[in-house]
Phi, psi and omega in degrees: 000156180205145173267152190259096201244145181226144191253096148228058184243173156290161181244024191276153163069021134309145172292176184274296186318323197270344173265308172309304167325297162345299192274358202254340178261010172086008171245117166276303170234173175289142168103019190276150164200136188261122177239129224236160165278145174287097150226188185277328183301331198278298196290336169286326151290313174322293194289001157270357177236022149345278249259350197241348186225203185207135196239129192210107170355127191265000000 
């Protein structure tokens, strides 16, 4: 199984952790989209940048 992450906030005014996370899942700008494996690393990123992207079942 795998996720579906779409970036649709801006990264202006993010923490730097919170920006590294961004890049490290392949989203640079908004409307950016990744399709990433259900594992806890994937789900450990998400939730610091929870508040920035929309998560959807690939």
């Amino acid at each position: 199984m795998a996720l579906k992450i779409k970036l649709v906030k801006s990264l202006n005014s993010c923490l730097k952790q919170q920006i590294a996370t961004a890049h490290s899942l392949g989203l640079r700008k908004i409307g950016a989209e990744t399709v990433q494996p259900d594992n806890d690393a994937t789900k450990g990123k998400i939730k610091v940048i929870s508040h920035l992207v929309e998560v959807t079942e690939a």
